[in-house]
N, C-alpha and C positions, 0 to 999 in steps of 0.2 A: 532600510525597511525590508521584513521579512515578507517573502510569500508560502502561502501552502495550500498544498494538493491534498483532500484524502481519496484513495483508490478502492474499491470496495471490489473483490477478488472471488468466482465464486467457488473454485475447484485449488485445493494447497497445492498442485503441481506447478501451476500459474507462478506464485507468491516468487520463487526465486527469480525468474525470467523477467518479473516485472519491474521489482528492483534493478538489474541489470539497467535493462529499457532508460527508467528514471535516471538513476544515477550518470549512465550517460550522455545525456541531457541538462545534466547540472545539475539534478537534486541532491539531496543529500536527506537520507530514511531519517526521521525522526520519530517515530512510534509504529509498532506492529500490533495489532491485537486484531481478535476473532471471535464472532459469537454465532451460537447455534440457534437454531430457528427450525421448530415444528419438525422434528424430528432428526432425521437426521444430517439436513441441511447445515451449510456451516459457510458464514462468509465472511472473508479476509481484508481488513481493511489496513491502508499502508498511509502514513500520514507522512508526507514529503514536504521539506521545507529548501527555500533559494534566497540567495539576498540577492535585493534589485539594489 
């Protein structure tokens, strides 16, 4: 059985770092994607999957 994390990131400098984090931990990245909000705001969201 899979588990999943999504991480919601609010600054792209973050986005590498975090990955690292995870994947260290045993995840393994399975979707990146990012949407903008009211101007120029922009948040990062990183979708991690584990098999228990």
């Amino acid at each position: 059985m899979k588990k999943w994390r999504c991480i919601m990131i609010d600054h792209h400098e973050d986005v590498g770092k975090m990955i690292e984090i995870w994947q260290g931990n045993g995840w393994r990245l399975h979707t990146y994607s990012c949407a903008q909000l009211r101007g120029s705001h922009i948040n990062h969201y990183l979708l991690f999957e584990r098999e228990e």
